[in-house]
N, C-alpha and C positions, 0 to 999 in steps of 0.2 A: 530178204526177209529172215534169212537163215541167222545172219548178223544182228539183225537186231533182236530176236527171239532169245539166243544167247547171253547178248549183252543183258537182257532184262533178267534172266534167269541168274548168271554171276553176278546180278548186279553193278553192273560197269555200269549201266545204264539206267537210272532212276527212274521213277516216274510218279508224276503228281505232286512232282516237287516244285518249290518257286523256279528252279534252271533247268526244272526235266524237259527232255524232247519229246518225250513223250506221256500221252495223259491219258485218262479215261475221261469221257465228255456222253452224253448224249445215249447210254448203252452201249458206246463203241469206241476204238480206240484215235485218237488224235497223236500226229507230228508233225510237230512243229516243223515248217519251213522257213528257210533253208537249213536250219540248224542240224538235224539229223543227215540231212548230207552233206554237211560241210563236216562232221563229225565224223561219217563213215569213211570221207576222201583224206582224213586228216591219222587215220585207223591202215587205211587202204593205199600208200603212197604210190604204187604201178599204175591206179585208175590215171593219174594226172597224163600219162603218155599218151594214153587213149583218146583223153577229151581234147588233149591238142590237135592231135591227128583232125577231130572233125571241129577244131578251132573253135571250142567253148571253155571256160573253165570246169574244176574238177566234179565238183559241186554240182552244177546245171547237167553236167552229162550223168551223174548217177541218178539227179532228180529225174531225168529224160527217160534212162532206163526203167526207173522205178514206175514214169506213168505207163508205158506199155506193159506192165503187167495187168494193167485194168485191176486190182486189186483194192481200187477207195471208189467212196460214194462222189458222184460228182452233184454240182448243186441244180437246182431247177432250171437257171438258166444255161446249163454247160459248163461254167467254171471248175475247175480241176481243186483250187485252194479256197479254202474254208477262213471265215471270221471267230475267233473266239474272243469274250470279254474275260481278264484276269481282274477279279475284284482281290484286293488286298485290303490289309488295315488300315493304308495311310492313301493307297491310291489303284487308281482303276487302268489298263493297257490293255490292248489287243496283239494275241497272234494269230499266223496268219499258217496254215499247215492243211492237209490230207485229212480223212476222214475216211479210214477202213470201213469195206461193207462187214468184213467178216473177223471178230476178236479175236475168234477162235485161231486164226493165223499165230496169233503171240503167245495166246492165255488158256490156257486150260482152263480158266472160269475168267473172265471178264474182272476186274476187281472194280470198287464201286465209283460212280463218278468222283471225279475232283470236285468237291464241291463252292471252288473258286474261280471254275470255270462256266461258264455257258455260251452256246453255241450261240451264235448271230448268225439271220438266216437273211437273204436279199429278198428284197419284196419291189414288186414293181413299182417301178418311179417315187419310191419314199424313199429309200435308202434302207438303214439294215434294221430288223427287230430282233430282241432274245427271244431264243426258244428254252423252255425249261422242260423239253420232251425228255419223258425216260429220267427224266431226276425223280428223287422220293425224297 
């Protein structure tokens, strides 16, 4: 967390950009997976010895460590990774990333949603619907 906290402070690390890994969404903050750990391993090159060792790539083993921090919201069902809708000018994608309980970990004030994002929330047996919770 320390790492990415930094990065968004020097600005190594964008956010709420069309490439940021990380966004505002919902009141809280969203990262992209796997892209912010493929980004921290790639920042980090000693991780890669480690995640050999317990024979995963570099990536999944800091994802791994990052979920035992318990630090994101998980979804109603359990699920650990979160749907977002990116609507654009020309066209609409989904990412796939975390969902911090608490902003305050990054931000000293929360900054305002992305407003190209919205969260998709799993709903049973229909598949996903937006939520526009916490947007204004």
């Amino acid at each position: 967390m320390a790492w990415l906290k930094q990065g968004i402070l020097s600005r190594r690390l964008i956010i709420n950009d069309a490439k940021a890994l990380v966004h505002t969404v919902s009141g809280t903050t969203y990262l992209v997976s796997p892209g912010v750990f493929q980004r921290y391993a790639q920042e980090h090159p000693q991780v890669g010895a480690q995640a050999k060792q317990e024979s995963q790539q570099d990536w999944q083993w800091i994802q791994k460590r990052f979920e035992r921090l318990q630090l994101h919201r998980k979804q109603p069902n359990g699920l650990n990774i979160w749907t977002c809708k990116v609507t654009g000018p020309r066209k609409s994608r989904h990412l796939h990333g975390y969902l911090l309980e608490d902003s305050s970990l990054l931000f000293l004030e929360t900054p305002p949603n992305n407003p190209y994002l919205s969260l998709l929330c799993e709903t049973t047996g229909s598949g996903l619907h937006e939520s526009n919770e916490g947007q204004h």
